[in-house]
N, C-alpha and C positions, 0 to 999 in steps of 0.2 A: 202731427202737422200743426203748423202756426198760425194765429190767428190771421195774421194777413195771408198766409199762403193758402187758407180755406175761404177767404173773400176774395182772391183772384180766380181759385177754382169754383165759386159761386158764380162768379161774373162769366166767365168762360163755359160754365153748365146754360147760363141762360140764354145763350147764343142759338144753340139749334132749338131751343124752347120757343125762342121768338120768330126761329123760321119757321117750325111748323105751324105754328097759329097763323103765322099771316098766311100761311101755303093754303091750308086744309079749312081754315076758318073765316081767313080773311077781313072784311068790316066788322065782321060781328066779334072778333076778337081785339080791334084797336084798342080799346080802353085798355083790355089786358095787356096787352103791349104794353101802353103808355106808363101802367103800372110797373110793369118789370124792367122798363127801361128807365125809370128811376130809383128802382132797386139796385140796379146797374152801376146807378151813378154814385149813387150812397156805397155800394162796398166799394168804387173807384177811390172814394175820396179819405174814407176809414184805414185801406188799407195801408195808405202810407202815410200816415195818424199813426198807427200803432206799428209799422214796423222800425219808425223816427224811436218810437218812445223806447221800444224792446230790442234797439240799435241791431235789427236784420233788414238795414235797409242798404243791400249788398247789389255790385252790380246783375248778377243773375235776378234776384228779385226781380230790378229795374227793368231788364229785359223783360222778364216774363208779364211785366206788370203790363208794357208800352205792346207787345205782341199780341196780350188778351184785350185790351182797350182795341185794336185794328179790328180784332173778329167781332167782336163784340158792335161795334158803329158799323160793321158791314151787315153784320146782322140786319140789325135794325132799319136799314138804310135800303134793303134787299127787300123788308115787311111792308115798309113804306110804301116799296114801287108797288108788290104784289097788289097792295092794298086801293092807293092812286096812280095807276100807271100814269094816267094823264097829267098830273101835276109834275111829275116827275119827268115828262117826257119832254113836255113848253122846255123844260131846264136841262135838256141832253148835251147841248155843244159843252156847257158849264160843265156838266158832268163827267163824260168823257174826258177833259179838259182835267178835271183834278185826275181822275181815278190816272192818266199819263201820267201826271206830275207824281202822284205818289209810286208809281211804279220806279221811275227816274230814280228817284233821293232813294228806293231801296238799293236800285241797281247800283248807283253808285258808290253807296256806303259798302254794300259789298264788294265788288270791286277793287276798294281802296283800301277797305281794313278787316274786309274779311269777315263780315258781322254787320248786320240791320242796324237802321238806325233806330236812337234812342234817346234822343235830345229832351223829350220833355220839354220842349220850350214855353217861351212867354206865348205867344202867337200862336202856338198849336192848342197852348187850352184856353185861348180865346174862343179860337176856330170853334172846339168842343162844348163851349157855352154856345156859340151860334147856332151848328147841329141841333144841342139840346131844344134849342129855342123853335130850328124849324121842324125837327119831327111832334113836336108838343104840337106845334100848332098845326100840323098835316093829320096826328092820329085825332083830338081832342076836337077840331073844328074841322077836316076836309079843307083846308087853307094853306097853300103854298108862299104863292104870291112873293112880294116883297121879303119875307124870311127866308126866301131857297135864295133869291138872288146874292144877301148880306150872307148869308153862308159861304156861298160858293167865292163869291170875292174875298170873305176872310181867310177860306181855302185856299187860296192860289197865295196871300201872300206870305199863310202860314210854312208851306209847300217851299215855295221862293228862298225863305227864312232857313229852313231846314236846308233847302241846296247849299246855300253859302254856308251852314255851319259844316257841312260836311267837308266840303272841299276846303276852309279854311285851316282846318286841322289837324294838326299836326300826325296825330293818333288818338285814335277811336279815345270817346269815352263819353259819358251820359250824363243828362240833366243840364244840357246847358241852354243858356236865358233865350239867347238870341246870337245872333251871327258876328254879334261887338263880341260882345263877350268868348264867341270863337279867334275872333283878331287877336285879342288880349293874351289869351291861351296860346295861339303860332307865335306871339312874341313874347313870350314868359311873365307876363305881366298878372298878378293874383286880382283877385276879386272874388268878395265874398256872396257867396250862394244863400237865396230865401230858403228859410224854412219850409215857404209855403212851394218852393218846387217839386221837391217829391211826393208829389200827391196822384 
């Protein structure tokens, strides 16, 4: 197996690792969390570093890479609550609120093409620095506050974003910027791709 395809199965192993801690262990496990869920992040961002460089950066990769990132932030996301339900709970309408929207953009992508979506967008790995940003400061200080709310607003318009790339679309396909860039693509119009999107 490859080296990006044993950093996705890394990331995808630490998933139930970080629910059991916050399950069975809860407070006294956040720091370990916080640990592993930057462990998380680093094979996030190596693995497509080095599947760029070893040219396996194939749409199945893509897929599997965008499927293990969902478990993986739900993981975490689920250790959180265990761990502050109350912070997390002030932020339910928010919450509930994306967790619809990301049901949506699956349903619909399946629906339409028969296959999840897999955009890798501009906006989604915003959203996933803002994530980053508010379980750091949930596990690290017991502080929601102000970083749940910038979350969850980057959420929804990451979500938004992803809607429109779906339904623009002509047929399925992965890594795209943002929902222009979907327009572009329905009207055959080329445009060149970051490096830095596959990540």
């Amino acid at each position: 197996m490859s080296i990006p395809y044993l950093l996705i199965l890394f990331r995808l192993l630490l998933a139930p690792v970080i629910l059991g801690l916050g399950f069975y262990w809860g407070s006294e496990s956040r720091f370990l969390i916080l640990i592993l869920m930057y462990l998380g992040l680093i094979s996030d961002i190596f693995d497509g570093i080095i599947a760029r460089k070893q040219g396996l950066s194939t749409e199945k990769m893509r897929r599997l890479d965008s499927q293990t990132d969902l478990i993986f932030w739900i993981a975490v996301a689920i250790s959180c609550y265990l761990i502050y339900p109350e912070a997390i709970s002030d932020k339910i309408y928010g919450v509930v609120l994306l967790i619809i929207m990301e049901a949506v953009c699956y349903m619909t992508s399946i629906i339409k093409f028969g296959k999840e979506t897999c955009t890798h967008a501009f906006v989604s790995k915003m959203w996933g620095l803002t994530l980053l940003a508010a379980f750091t400061s949930l596990l690290a200080f017991g502080y929601g506050g102000w970083s749940l709310n910038v979350t969850i607003i980057v959420g929804l318009i990451s979500h938004i974003d992803v809607l429109l790339i779906i339904l623009l679309l002509p047929k399925w396909t992965h890594d795209v910027p943002s929902f222009y860039h979907a327009y572009l693509i329905r009207n055959g119009r080329s445009f060149k791709k970051s490096k830095y999107l596959n990540s």
